[in-house]
C-alpha positions as CSV (number, residue, x, y, z in Angstrom):
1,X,-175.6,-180.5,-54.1
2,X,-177.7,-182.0,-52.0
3,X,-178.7,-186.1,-52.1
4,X,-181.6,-187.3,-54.6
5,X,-184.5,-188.9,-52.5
6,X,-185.2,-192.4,-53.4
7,X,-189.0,-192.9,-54.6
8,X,-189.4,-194.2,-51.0
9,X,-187.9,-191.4,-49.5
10,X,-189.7,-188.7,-51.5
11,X,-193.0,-190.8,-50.8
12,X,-192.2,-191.1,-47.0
13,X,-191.3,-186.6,-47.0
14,X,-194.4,-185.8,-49.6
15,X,-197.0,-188.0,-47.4
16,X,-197.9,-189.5,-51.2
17,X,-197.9,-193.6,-51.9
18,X,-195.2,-194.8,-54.4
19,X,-197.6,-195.8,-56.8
20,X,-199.0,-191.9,-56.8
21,X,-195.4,-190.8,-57.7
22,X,-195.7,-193.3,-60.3
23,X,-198.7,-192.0,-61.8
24,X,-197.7,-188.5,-61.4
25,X,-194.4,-189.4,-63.0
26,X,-196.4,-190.7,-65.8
27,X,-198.4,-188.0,-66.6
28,X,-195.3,-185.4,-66.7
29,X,-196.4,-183.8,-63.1
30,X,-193.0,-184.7,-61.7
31,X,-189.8,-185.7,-63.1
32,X,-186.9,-188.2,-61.9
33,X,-183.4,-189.4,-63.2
34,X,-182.7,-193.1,-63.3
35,X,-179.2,-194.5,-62.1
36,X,-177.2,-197.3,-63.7
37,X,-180.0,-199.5,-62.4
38,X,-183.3,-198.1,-63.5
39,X,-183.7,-196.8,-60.2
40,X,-185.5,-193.6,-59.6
41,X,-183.7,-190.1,-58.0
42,X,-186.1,-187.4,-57.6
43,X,-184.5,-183.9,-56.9
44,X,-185.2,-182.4,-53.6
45,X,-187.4,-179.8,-55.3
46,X,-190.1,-182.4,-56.4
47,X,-190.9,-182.2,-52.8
48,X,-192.6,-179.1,-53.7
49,X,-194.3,-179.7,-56.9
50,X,-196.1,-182.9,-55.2
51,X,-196.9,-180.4,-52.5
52,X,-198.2,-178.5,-55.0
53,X,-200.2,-181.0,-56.6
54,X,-201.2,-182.2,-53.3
55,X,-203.1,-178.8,-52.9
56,X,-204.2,-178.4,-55.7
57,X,-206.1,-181.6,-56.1
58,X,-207.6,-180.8,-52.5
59,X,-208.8,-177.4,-53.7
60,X,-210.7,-179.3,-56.7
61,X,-208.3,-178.5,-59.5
62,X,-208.1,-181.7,-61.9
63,X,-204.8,-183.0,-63.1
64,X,-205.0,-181.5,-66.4
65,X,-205.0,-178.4,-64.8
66,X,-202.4,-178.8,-62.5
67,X,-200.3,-180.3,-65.5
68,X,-201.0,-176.8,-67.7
69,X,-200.2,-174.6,-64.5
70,X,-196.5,-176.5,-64.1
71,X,-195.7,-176.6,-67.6
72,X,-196.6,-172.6,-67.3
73,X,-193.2,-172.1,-65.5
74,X,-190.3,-171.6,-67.1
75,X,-187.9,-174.8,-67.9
76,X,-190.1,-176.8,-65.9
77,X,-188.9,-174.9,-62.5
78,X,-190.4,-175.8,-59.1
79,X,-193.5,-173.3,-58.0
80,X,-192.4,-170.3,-56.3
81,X,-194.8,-168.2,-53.8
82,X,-195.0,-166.0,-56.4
83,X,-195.9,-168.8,-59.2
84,X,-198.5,-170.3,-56.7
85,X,-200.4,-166.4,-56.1
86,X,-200.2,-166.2,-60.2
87,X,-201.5,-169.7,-61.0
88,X,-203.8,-169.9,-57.8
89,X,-205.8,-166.6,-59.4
90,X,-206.8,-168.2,-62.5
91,X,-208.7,-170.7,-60.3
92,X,-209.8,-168.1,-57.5
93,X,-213.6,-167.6,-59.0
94,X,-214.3,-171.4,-59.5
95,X,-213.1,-171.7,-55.8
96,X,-215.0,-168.9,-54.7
97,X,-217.8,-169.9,-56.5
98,X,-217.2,-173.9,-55.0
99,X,-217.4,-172.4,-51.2
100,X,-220.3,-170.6,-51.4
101,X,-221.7,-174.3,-52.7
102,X,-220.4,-175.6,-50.0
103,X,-221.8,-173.0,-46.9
104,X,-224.8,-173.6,-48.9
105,X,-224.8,-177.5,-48.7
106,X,-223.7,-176.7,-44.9
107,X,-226.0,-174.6,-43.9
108,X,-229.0,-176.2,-45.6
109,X,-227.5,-180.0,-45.0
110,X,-230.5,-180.2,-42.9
111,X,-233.5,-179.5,-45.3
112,X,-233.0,-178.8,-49.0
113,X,-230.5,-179.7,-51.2
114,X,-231.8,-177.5,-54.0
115,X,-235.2,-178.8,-54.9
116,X,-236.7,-180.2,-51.7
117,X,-236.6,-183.8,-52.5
118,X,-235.0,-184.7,-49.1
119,X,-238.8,-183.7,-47.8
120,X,-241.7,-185.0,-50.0
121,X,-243.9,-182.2,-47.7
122,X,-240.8,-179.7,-48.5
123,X,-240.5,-180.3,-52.1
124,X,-244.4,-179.6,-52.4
125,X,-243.4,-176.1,-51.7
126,X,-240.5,-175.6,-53.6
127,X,-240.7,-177.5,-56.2
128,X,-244.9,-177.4,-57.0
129,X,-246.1,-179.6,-59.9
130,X,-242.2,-180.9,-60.6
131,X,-242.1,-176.9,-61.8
132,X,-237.8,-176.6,-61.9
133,X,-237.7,-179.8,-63.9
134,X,-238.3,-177.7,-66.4
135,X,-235.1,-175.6,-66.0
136,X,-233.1,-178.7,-66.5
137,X,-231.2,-181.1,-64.3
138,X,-230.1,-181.2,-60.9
139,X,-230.7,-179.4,-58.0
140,X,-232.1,-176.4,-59.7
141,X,-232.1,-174.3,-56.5
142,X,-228.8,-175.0,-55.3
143,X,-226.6,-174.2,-58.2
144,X,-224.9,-171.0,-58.4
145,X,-226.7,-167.9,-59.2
146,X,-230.0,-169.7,-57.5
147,X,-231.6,-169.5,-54.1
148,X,-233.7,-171.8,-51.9
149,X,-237.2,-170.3,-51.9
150,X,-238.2,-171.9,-48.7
């Protein structure tokens, strides 16, 4: 069997501060034994659940979520490749639907954000008489299923 990492050690591999190991420890994300001391152990295999988590967070998924897809596997295993393609799917549509936002946002960084209000002269246009206010909040244009009329 292979060493336990220290909390140091897992934090120096994982590229994650000790006081996010903490936390993730905390909310049930990751596990770790405690010696005769107190001290933390992680298994070698946490390595990839906080890789996991890692990703996930960067991809938008919130740490309830992430907690729900990990207790998903069975006796708390680490993700496989295979777990990952099965838990990644459920997520696939919100992170579809999130980079088309963000080509959007790219591509129109420059002019409207969704209701002209970058541009008094531009939001004249698109948004006569204050007309998507109507619609409800926020950037009326940009949100999904909605396109920029200008």
């Amino acid at each position: 069997m292979q060493e336990a990492l220290t909390i140091g050690q897992l934090a120096a591999r994982s590229g994650v501060a000790q006081s996010a190991l903490r936390y993730y420890e905390r909310l049930g994300l990751i596990r770790a034994d405690r010696t005769g001391g107190n001290q933390r152990r992680y298994h070698r295999g946490e390595l990839r659940r906080v890789a996991f988590i890692r990703i996930s967070q960067q991809v938008g998924i919130s740490l309830d979520e992430i907690r729900a897809a990990l207790d998903s596997l069975p006796a708390s295993r680490t993700p496989t490749a295979e777990d990952w393609t099965r838990l990644s799917a459920v997520w696939r549509d919100r992170l579809d639907e999130k980079i088309t936002l963000l080509a959007k946002l790219r591509d129109d960084l420059d002019g409207c954000v969704g209701c002209g209000c970058l541009s008094l002269q531009r939001c004249a246009l698109n948004n006569l008489d204050d007309r998507l206010g109507a619609e409800g909040p926020g950037p009326r244009l940009a949100l999904p299923g909605r396109g920029c009329s200008r």
